[in-house]
C-alpha positions, 0 to 999 in steps of 0.5 A: 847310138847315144853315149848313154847306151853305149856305156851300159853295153860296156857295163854289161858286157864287162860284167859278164866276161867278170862272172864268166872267169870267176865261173872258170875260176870256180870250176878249176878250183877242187872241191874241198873235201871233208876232213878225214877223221880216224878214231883209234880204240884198243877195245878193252872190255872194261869199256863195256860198262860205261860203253855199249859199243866201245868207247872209241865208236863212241866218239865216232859215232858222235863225229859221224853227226857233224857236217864236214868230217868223214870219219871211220873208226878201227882198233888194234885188232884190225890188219897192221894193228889199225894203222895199214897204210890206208888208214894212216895215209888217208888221215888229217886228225888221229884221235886216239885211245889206249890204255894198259892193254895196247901201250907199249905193244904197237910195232915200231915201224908202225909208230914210226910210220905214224909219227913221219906223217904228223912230222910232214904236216899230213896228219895230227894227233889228237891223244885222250887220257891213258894214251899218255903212255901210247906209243906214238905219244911218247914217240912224238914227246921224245922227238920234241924233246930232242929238238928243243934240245937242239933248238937255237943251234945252227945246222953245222952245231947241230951236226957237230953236237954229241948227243947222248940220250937217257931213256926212263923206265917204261910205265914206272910212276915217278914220285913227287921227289924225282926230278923232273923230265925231260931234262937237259945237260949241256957241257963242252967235252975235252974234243972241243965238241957241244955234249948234250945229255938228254933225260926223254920224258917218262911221261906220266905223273906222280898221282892218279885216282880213279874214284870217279869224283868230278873235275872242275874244268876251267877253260884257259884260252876262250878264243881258242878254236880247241874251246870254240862253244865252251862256257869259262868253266865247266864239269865232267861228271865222272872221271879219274883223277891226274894230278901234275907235274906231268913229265912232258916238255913244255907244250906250245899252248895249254888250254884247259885246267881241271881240278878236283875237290881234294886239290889235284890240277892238271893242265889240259889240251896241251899242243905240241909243234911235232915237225910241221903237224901237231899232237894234242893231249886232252886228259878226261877220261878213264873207260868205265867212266862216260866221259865221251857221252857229255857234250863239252868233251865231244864238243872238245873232239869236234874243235879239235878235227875242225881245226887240225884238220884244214893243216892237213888240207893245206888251208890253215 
């Protein structure tokens, strides 16, 4: 047997054992499955006018269309208020509705559940417009706040701190005069100990108008995967108006700008760490509105479940 013929059997014969376990490499790897979407809608009436099937089915039935995401929608009129253990266990991205009729009414145990998830890494949260004041929002804001709080202590400071919490007046509108929360107050006591007084965020703003005027979006961070597909600026036709500061702690990124004819800012697609997961706010909005039947704030929803969802996933 000449050289030559000896040495393209080995070739051979070494690439396929190669195919042969990256096959069996192949094979033990699982498939990877779609990311789980959950759309939660308080169904308020109102929607009816800009909505023939509500809102949140709205957004859902647009995730529906795209490749990778499988996606189911419930509401607060469904068994545990929409939030069973089935939906929330078997979540990566939560988006979220709400308005009056539902913020404040969601059981605690149920936010709690919820915001334990998002804090394990297993799930984000992706809150649209009024859901600013929706229970797990500000659960999240309250957590985040507390931690920035303590941020920078070590494990025996943080044990040692004496915390104490100031809580604001639920759905009360802050003038533009008040001060600013969450807030702060670090003093060491007569005990030697770090006593830190903490104002939670009310979590709202000063100003609103629901004139339907159009806002001017301007998109902050092109290369953000929130923005994938998104022109540097761009309208939504129809929408209420928030105008800042907007009473949260400061976010870990910001993506979107809106402004309106009259003035008005606010800062949008704002991201927060929450543990090892996230929560998104993206302001556009207001039920009598169709908001979410333009391109650019469903495109905003899609980014938003191809990026959250791989955290869950364990591959981002």
């Amino acid at each position: 047997m000449s050289n030559s013929i000896s040495r393209r059997r080995f070739v051979k014969a070494a690439a396929a054992g190669a195919a042969m376990v990256y096959a069996g490499n192949a094979f033990a790897q699982p498939a990877r499955r779609d990311i789980r979407v959950v759309v939660w809608d308080e169904q308020q009436k109102e929607q009816k006018q800009a909505y023939g099937n509500f809102l949140g089915n709205a957004i859902a039935d647009h995730l529906r269309g795209c490749k990778g995401l499988a996606v189911r929608s419930v509401t607060f009129h469904d068994l545990d208020q929409g939030l069973s253990d089935d939906v929330v266990n078997n979540c990566d991205v939560m988006i979220w509705w709400s308005h009056y009729p539902t913020n404040g009414k969601i059981k605690p145990e149920l936010t709690a559940k919820l915001l334990n998830r998002i804090k394990q890494g297993a799930m984000s949260l992706v809150t649209l417009h009024s859901a600013h004041w929706s229970d797990p929002f500000v659960e999240a804001m309250r957590y985040r706040t507390i931690e920035d709080a303590l941020a920078g202590l070590d494990a025996q400071q943080r044990k040692a701190a004496v915390i104490t919490t100031i809580t604001p007046e639920r759905f009360a509108v802050p003038k533009r005069t008040d001060p600013l929360t969450p807030s702060v107050r670090k003093t060491t006591g007569s005990d030697g100990k770090l006593h830190l007084q903490i104002t939670l965020p009310c979590c709202v703003f000063p100003a609103f108008r629901a004139d339907g005027k159009p806002s001017h979006v301007t998109t902050l961070k092109p290369d953000h995967p929130l923005a994938q597909g998104l022109p540097a600026k761009w309208e939504i036709k129809q929408t209420e108006m928030y105008d800042e500061p907007f009473h949260v702690p400061a976010p870990d990124e910001t993506v979107f700008e809106e402004r309106w004819d009259h003035g008005e800012h606010f800062r949008s697609g704002r991201v927060w760490r929450i543990g090892k997961g996230r929560v998104v706010y993206f302001r556009p909005g207001h039920e009598i509105f169709p908001v979410y039947k333009q391109e650019y704030p469903l495109r905003v929803m899609e980014n938003a479940c191809r990026w959250l969802g791989p955290m869950s996933l364990g591959t981002a």
